[in-house]
DSSP file (Angstrom, degrees, kcal/mol; ACC not computed):
  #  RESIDUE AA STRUCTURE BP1 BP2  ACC     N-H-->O    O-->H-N    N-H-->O    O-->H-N    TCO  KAPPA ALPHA  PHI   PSI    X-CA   Y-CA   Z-CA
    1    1 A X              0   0    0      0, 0.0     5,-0.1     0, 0.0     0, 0.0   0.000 360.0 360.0 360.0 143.3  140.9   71.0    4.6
    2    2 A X    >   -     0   0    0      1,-0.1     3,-1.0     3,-0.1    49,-0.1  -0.449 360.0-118.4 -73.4 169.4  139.8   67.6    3.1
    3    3 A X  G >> S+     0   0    0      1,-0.3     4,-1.9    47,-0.3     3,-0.8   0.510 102.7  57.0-113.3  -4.8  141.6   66.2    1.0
    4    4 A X  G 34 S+     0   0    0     46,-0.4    -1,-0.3     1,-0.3    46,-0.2   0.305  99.6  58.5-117.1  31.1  139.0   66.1   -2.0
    5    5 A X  G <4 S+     0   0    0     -3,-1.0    -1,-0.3     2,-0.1     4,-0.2   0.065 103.9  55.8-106.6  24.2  138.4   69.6   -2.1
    6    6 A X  T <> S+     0   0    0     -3,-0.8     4,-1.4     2,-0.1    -2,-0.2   0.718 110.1  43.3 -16.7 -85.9  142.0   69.8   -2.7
    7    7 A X  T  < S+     0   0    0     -4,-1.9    40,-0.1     1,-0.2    -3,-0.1   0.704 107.4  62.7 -58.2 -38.3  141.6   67.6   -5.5
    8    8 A X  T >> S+     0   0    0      2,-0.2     3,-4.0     1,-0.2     4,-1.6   0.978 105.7  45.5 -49.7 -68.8  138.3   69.5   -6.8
    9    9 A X  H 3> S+     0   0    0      1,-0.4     4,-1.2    -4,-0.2    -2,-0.2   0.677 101.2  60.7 -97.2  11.4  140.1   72.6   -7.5
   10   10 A X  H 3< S+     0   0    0     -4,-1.4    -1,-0.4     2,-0.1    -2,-0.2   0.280 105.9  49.7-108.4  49.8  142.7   71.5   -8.9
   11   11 A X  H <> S+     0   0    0     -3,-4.0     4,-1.1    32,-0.1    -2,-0.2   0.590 111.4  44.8 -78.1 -41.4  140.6   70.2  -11.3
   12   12 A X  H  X S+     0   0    0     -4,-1.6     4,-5.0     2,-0.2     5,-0.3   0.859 109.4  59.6 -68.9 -35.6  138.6   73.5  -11.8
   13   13 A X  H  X S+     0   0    0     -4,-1.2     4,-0.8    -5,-0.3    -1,-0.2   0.809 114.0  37.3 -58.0 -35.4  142.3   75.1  -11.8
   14   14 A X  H  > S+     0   0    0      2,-0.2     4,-2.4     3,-0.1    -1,-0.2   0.886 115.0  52.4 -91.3 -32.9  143.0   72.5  -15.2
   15   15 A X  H  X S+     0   0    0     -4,-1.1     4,-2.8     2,-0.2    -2,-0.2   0.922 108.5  54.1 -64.8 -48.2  139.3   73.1  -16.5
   16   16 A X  H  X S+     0   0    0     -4,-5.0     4,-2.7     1,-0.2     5,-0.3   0.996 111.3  47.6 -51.1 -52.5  140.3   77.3  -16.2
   17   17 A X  H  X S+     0   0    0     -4,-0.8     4,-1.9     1,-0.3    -2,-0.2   0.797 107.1  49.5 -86.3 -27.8  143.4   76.6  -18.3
   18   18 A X  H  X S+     0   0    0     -4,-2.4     4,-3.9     2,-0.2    -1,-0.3   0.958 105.4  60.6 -33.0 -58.7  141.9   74.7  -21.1
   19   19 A X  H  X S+     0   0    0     -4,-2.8     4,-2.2     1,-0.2    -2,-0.3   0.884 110.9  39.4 -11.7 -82.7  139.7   77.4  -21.0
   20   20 A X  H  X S+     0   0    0     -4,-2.7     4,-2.0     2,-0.2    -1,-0.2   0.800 110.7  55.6 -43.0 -37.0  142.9   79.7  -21.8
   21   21 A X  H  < S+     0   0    0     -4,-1.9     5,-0.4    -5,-0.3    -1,-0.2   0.956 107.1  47.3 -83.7 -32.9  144.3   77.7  -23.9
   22   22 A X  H  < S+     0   0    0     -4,-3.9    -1,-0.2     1,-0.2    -2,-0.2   0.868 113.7  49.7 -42.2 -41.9  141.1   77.5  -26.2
   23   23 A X  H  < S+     0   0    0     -4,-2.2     2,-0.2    -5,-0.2    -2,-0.2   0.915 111.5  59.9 -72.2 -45.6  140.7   81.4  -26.1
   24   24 A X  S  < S-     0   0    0     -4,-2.0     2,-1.6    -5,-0.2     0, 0.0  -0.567  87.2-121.7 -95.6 129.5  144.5   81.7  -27.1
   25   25 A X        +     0   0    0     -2,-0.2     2,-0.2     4,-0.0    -3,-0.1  -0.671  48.1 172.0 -90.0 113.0  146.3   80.4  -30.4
   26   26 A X    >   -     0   0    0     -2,-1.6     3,-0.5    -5,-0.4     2,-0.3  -0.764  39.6-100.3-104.4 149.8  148.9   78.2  -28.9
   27   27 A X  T 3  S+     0   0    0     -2,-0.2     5,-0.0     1,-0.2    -2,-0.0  -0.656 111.1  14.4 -80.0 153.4  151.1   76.0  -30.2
   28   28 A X  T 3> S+     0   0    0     -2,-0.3     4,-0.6     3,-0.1    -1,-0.2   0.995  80.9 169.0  71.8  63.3  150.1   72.3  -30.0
   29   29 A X  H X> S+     0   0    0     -3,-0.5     4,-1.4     2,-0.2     3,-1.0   0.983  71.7  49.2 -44.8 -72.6  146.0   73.6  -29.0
   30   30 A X  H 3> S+     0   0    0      1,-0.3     4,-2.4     2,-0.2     5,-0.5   0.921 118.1  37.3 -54.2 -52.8  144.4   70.0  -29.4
   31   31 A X  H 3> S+     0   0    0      1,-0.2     4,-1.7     2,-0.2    -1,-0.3   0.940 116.1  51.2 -76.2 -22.1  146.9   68.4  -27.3
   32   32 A X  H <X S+     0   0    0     -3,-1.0     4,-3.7    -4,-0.6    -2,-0.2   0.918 119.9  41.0 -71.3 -43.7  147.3   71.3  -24.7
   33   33 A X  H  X S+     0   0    0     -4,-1.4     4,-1.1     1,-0.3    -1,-0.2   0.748 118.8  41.8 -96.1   7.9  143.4   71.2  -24.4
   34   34 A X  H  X S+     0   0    0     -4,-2.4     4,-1.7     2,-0.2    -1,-0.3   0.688 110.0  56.0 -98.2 -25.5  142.9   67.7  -24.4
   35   35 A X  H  X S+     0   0    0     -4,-1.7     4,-3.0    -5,-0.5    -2,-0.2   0.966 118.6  33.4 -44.9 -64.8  145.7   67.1  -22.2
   36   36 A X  H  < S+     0   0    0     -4,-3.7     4,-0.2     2,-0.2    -2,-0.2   0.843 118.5  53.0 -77.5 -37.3  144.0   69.8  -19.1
   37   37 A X  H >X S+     0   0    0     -4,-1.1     4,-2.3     2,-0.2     3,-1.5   0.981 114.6  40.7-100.2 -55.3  140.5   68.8  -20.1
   38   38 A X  H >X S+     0   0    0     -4,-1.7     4,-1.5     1,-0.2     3,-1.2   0.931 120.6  49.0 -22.9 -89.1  141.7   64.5  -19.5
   39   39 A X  H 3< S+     0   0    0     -4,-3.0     4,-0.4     1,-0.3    -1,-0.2   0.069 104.3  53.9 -72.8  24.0  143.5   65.6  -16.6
   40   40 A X  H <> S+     0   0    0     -3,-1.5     4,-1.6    -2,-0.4    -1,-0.3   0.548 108.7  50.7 -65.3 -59.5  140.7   67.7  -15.0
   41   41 A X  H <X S+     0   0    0     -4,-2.3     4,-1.6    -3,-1.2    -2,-0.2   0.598 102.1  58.6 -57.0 -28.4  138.5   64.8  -15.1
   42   42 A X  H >X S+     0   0    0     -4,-1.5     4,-1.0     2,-0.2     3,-0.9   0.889 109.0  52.5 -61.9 -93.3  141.4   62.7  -13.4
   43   43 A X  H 3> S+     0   0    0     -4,-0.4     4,-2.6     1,-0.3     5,-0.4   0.666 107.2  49.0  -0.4 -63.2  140.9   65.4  -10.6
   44   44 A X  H >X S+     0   0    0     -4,-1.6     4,-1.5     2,-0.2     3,-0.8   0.986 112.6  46.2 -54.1 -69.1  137.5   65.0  -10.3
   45   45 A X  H <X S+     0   0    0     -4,-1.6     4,-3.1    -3,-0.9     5,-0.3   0.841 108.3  52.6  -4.8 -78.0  137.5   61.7  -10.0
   46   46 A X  H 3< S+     0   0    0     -4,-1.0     4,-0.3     1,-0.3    -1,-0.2   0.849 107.1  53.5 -44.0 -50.3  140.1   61.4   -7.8
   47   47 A X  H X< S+     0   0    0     -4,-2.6     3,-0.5    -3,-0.8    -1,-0.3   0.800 107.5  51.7 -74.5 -19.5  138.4   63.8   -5.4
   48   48 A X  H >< S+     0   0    0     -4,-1.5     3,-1.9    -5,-0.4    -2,-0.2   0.998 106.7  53.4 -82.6 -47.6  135.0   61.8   -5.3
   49   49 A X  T 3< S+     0   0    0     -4,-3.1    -1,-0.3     1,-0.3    -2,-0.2   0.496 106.4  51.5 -56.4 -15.8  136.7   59.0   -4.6
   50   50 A X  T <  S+     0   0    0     -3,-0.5   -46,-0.4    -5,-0.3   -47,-0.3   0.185  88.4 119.7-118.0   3.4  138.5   60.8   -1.4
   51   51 A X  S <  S-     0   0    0     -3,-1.9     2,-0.3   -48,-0.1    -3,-0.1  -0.266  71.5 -97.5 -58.3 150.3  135.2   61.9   -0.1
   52   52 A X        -     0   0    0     -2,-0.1     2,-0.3     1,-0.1    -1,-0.1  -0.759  32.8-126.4 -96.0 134.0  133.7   60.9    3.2
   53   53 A X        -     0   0    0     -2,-0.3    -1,-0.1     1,-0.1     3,-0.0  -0.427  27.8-106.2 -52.4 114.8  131.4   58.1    3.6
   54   54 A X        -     0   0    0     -2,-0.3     2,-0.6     1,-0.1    -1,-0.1  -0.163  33.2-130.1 -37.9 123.6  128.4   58.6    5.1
   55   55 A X        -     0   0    0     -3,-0.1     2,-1.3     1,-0.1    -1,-0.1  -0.652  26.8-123.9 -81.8 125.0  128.5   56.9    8.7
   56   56 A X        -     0   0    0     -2,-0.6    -1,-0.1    -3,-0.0    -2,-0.0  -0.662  19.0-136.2 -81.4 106.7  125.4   54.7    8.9
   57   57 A X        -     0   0    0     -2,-1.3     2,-0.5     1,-0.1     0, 0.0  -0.119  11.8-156.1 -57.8 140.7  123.2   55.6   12.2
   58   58 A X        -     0   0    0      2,-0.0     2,-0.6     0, 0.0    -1,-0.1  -0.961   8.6-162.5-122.6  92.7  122.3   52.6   13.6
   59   59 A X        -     0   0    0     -2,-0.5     2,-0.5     1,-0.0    -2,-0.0  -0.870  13.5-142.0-108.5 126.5  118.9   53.4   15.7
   60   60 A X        -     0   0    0     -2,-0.6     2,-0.2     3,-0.0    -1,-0.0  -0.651  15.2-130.2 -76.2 115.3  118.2   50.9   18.1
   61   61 A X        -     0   0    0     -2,-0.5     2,-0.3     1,-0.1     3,-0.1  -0.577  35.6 -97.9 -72.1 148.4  114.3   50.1   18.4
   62   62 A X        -     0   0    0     -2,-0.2    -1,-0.1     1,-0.2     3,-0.1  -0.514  34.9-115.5 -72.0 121.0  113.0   50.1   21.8
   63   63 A X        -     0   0    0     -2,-0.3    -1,-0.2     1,-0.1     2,-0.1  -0.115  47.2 -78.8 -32.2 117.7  112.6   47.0   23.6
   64   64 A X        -     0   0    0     -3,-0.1    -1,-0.1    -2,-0.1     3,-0.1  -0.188  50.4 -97.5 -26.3 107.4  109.4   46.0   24.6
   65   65 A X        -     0   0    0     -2,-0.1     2,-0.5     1,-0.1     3,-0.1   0.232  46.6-112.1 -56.4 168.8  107.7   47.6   27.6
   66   66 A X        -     0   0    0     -3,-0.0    -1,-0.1     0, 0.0     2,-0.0  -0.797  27.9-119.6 -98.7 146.6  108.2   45.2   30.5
   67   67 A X        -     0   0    0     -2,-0.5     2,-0.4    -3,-0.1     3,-0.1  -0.062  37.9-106.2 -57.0-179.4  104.9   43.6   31.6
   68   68 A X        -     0   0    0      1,-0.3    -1,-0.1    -3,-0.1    -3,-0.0  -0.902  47.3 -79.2 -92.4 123.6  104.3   44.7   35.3
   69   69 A X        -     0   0    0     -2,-0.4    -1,-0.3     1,-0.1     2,-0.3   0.124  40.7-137.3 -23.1 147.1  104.8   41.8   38.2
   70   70 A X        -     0   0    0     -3,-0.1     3,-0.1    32,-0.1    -1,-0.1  -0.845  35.4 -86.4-105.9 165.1  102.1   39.8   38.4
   71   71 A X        -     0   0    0     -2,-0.3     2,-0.4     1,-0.1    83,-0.1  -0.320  52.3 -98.3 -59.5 174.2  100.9   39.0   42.4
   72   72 A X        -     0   0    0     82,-0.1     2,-0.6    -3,-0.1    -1,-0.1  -0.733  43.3-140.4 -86.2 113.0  102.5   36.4   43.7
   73   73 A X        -     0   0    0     -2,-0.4     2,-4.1     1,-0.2    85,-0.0  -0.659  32.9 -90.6-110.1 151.4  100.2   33.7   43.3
   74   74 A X        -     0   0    0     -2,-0.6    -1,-0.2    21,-0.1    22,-0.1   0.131  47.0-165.6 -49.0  70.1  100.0   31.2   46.0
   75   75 A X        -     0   0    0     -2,-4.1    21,-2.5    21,-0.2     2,-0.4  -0.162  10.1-154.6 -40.3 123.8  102.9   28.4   44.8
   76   76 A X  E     -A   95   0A   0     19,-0.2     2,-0.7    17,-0.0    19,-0.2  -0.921   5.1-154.7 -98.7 125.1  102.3   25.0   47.0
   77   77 A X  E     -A   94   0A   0     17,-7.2    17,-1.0    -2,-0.4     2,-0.5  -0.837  16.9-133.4-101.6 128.4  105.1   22.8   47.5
   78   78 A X  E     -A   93   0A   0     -2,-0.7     2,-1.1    15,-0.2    15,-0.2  -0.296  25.9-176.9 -63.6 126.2  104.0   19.2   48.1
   79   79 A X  E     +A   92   0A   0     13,-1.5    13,-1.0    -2,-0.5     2,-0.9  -0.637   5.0 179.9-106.2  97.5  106.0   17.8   51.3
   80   80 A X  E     +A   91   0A   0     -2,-1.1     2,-0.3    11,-0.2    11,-0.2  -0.696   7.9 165.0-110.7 115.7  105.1   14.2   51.8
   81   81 A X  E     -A   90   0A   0      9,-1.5     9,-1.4    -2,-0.9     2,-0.5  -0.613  27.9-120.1-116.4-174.0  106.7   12.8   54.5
   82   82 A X  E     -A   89   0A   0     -2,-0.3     2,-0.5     7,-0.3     7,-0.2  -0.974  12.7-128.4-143.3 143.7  106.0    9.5   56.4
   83   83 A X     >  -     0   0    0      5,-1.8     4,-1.3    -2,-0.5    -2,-0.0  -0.724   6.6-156.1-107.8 137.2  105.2    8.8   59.9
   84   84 A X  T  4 S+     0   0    0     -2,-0.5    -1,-0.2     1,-0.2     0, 0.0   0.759  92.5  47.3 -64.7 -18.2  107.4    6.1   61.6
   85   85 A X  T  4 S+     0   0    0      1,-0.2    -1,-0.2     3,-0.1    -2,-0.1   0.978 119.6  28.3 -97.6 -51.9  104.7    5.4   64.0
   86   86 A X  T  4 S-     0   0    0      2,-0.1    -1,-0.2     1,-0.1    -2,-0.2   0.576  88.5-129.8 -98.3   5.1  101.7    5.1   62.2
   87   87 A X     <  +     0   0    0     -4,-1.3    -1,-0.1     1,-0.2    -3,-0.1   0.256  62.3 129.8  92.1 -34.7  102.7    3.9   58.9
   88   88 A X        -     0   0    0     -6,-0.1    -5,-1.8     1,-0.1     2,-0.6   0.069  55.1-134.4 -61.5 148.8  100.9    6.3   57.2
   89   89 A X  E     -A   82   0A   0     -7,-0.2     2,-0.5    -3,-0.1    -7,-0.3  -0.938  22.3-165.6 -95.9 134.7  102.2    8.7   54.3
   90   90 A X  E     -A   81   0A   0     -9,-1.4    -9,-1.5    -2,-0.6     2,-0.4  -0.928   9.5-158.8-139.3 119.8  101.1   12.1   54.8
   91   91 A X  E     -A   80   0A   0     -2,-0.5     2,-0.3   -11,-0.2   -11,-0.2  -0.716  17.4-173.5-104.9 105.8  101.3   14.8   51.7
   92   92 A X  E     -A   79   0A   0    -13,-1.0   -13,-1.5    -2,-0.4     2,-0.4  -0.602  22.8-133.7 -82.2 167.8  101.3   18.7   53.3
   93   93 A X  E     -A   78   0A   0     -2,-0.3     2,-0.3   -15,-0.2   -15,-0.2  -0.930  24.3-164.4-140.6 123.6  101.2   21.4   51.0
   94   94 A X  E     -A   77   0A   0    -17,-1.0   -17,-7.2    -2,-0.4     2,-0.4  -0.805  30.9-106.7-119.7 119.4  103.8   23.9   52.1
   95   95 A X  E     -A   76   0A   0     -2,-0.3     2,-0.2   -19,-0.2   -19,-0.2  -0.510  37.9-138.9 -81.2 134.0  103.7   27.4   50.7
   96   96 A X        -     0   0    0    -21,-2.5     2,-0.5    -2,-0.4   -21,-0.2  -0.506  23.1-108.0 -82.5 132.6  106.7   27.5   48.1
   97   97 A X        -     0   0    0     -2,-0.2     2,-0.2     1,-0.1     3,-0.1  -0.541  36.1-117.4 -77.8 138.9  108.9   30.9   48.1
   98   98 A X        -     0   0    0     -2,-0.5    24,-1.1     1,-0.1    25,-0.2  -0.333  42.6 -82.2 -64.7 134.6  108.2   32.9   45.1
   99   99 A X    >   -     0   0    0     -2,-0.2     3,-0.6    22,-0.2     4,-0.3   0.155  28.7-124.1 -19.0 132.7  111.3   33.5   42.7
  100  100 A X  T 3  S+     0   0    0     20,-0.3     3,-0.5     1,-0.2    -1,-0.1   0.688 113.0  63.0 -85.5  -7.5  113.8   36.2   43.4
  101  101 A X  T 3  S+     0   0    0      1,-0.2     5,-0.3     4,-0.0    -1,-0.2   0.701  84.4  90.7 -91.5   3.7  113.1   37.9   39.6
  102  102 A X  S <  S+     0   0    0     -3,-0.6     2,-0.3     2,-0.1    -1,-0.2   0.788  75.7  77.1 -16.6 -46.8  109.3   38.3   41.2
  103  103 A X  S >  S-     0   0    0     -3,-0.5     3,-2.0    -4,-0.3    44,-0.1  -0.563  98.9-100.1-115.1 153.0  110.3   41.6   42.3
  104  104 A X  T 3  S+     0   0    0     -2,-0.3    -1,-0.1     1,-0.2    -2,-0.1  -0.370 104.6  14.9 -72.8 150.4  110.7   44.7   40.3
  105  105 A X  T 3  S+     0   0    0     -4,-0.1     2,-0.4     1,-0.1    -1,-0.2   0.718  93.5 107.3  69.7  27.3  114.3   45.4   39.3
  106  106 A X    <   +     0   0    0     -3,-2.0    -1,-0.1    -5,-0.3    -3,-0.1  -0.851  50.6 176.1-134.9 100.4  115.7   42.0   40.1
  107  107 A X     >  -     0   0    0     -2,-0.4     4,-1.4     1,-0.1    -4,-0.1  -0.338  50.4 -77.8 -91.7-169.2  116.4   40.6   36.7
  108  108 A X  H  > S+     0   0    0      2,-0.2     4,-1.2     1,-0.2    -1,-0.1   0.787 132.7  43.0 -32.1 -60.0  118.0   37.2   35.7
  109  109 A X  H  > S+     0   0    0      2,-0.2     4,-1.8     1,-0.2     5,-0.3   0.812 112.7  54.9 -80.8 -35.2  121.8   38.5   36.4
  110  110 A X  H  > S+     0   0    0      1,-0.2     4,-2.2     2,-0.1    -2,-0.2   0.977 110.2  46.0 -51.8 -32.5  120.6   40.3   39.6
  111  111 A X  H  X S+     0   0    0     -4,-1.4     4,-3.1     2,-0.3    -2,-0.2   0.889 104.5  56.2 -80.1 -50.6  119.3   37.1   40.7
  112  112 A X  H  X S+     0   0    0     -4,-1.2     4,-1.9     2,-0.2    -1,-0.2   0.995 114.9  47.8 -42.3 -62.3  122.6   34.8   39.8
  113  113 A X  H  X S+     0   0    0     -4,-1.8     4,-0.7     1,-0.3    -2,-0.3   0.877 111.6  42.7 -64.8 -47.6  124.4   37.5   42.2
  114  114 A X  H >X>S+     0   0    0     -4,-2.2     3,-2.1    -5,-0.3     5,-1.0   0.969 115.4  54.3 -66.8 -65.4  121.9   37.4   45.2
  115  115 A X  H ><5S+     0   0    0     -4,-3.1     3,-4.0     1,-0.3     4,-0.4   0.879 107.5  50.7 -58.0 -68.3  121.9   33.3   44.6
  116  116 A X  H 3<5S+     0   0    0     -4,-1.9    -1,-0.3     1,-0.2    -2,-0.2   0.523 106.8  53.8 -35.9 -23.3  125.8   33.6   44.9
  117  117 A X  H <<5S-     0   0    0     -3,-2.1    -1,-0.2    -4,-0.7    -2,-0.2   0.280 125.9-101.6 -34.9 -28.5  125.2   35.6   48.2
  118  118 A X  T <<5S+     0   0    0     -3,-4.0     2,-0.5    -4,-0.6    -3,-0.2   0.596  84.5 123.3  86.9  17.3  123.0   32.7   49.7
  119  119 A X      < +     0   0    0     -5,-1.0    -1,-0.2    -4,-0.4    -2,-0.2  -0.961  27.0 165.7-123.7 136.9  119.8   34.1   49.1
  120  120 A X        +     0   0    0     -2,-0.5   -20,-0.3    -3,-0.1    -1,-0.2   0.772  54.6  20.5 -86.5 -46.8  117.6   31.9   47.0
  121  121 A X  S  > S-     0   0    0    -22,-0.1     4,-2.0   -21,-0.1   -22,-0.2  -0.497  88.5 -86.5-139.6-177.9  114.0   33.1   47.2
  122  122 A X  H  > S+     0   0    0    -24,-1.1     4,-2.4     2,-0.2    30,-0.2   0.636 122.7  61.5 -84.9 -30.3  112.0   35.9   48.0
  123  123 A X  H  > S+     0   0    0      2,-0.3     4,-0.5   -25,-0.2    -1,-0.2   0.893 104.1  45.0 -83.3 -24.4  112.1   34.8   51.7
  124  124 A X  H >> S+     0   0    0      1,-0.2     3,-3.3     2,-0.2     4,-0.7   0.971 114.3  53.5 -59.4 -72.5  116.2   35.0   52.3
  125  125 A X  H >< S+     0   0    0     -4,-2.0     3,-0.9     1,-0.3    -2,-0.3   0.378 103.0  51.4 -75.1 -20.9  115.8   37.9   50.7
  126  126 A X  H 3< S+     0   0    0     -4,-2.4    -1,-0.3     1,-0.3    -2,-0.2   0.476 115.9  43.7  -8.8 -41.2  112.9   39.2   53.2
  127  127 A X  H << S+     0   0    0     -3,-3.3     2,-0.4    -4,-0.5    -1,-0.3   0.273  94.5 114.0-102.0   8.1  115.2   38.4   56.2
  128  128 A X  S << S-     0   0    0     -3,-0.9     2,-0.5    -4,-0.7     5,-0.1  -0.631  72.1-114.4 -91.6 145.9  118.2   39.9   54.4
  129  129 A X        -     0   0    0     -2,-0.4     3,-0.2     1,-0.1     5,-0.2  -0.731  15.0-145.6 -70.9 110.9  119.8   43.2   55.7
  130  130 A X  S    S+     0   0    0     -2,-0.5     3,-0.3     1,-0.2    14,-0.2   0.687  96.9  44.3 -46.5 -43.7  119.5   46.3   53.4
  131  131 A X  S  > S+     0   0    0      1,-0.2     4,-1.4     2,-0.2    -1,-0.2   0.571 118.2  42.0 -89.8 -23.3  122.9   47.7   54.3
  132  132 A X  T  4 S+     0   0    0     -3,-0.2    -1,-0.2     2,-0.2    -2,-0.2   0.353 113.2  51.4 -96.0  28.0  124.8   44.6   54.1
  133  133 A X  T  > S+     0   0    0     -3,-0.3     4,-1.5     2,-0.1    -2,-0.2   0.462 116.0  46.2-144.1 -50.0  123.0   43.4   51.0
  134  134 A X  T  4>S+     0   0    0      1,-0.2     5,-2.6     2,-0.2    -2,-0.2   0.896 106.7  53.6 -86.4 -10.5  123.9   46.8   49.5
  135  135 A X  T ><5S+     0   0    0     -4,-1.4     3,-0.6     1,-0.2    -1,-0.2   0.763 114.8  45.7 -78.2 -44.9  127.6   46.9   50.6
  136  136 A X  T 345S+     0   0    0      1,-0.3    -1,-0.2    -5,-0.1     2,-0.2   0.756 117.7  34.9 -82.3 -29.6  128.1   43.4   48.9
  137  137 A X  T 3<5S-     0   0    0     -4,-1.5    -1,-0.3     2,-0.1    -2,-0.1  -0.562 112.0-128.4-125.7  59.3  126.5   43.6   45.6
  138  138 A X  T < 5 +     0   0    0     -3,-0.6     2,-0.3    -2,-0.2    -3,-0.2   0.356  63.8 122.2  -9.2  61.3  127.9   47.7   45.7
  139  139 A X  S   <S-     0   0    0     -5,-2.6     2,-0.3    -6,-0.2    -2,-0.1  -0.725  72.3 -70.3-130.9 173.2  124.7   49.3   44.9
  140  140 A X    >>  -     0   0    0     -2,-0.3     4,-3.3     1,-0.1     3,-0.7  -0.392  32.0-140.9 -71.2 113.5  122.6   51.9   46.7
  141  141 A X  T 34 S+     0   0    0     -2,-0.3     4,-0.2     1,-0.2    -7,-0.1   0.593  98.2  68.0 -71.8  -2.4  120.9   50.7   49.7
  142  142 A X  T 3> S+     0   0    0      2,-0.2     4,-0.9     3,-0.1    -1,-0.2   0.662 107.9  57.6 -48.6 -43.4  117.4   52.8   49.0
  143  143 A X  H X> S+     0   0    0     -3,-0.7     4,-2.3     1,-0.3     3,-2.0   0.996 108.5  31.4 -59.9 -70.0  117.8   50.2   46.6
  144  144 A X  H 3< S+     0   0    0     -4,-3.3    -1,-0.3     1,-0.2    -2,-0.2   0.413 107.9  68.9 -44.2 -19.4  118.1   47.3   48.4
  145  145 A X  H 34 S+     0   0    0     -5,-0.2    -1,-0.2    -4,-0.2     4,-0.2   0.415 102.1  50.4 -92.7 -15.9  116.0   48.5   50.9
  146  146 A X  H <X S+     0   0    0     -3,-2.0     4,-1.9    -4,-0.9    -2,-0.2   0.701 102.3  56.4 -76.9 -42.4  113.0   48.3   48.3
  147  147 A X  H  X S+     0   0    0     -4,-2.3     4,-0.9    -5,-0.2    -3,-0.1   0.611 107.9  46.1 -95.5  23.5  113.4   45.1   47.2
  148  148 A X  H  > S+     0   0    0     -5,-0.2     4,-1.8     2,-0.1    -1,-0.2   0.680 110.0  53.6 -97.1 -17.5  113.2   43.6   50.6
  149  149 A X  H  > S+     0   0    0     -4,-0.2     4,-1.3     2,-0.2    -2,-0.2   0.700 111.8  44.1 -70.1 -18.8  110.2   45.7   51.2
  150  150 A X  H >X S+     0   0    0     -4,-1.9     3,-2.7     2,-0.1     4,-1.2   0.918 118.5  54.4 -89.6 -62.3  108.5   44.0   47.5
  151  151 A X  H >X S+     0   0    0     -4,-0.9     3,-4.6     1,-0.2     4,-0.5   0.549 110.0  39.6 -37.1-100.8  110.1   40.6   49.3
  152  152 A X  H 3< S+     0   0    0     -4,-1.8    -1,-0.2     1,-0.3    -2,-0.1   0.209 115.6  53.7 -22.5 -39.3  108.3   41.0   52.5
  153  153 A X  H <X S+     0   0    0     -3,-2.7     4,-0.7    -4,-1.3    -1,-0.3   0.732 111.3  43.8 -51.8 -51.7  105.3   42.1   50.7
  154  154 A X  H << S+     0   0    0     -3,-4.6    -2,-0.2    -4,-1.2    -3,-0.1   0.829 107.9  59.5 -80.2 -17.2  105.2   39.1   48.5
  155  155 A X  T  < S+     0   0    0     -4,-0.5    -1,-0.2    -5,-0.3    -2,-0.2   0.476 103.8  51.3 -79.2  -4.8  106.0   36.8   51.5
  156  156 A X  T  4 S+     0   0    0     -5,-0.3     2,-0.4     2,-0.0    -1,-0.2   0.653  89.2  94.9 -95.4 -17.3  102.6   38.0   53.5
  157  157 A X     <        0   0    0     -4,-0.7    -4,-0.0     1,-0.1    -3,-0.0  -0.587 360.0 360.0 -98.0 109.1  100.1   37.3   50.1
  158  158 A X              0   0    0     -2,-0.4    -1,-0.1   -84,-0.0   -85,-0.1   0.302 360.0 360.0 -45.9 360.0   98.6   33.8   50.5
């Protein structure tokens, strides 16, 4: 039982006996009923005070829907290299591999772990092995086995 419904009735338990002692000529009445009616009100007190708090629910609002990948759109890395023979500078434009959080379910911290792993871009991971990919970062290879399929995907799109 809690402990301030304890406390409650013996308050009503001093409130009864005032009661009595009002109904009944006793000796000392004033002090008898002021005495139980005081210490009734202690009682009460006491027991609100020994109540339980309301726990505040704490409802988390929903994140923001995630946006969808966007394609992969074609990234150029400039390569400019220079040829001994003719003197010349010559600028290539070399398709850049797209970013490894590109692909759905490969967030920020997935991506730290795959970098630590050696794969950097979307194109390690394209050439990466499902089962040893999932065996090392200890996840489900159906998993892993997707996001080399989104890689592979993203590595064919001009």
């Amino acid at each position: 039982m809690r402990s301030d419904y304890a406390l409650y009735v013996v308050a009503i338990i001093l409130f009864i006996l005032t009661a009595i002692v009002l109904a009944y000529q006793v000796e000392l009445r004033e002090l008898w009923s002021i005495t139980t009616a005081v210490l009734g009100l202690l009682f009460i007190g006491m027991g609100y005070s020994q109540r339980p708090k309301p726990q505040a629910t704490v409802s988390k609002a929903l994140p923001p829907p995630i946006p969808p990948p966007r394609p992969a759109a074609a990234t150029v890395e400039a390569v400019t290299e220079e040829r001994k023979e003719t003197g010349v500078t010559v600028t290539e434009a070399k398709p850049k591999a797209a970013k490894l959080t590109r692909i759905r379910g490969i967030g920020e911290k997935r991506a730290e772990q795959l970098k630590t792993l050696g794969i950097d871009n979307t194109e390690d991971l394209a050439n990466a092995s499902a089962k040893d990919l999932a065996k090392k970062l200890e996840i489900s290879s159906k998993t892993t086995g997707r996001w080399i399929e989104n890689a592979k995907k993203l590595a064919k799109k001009p």
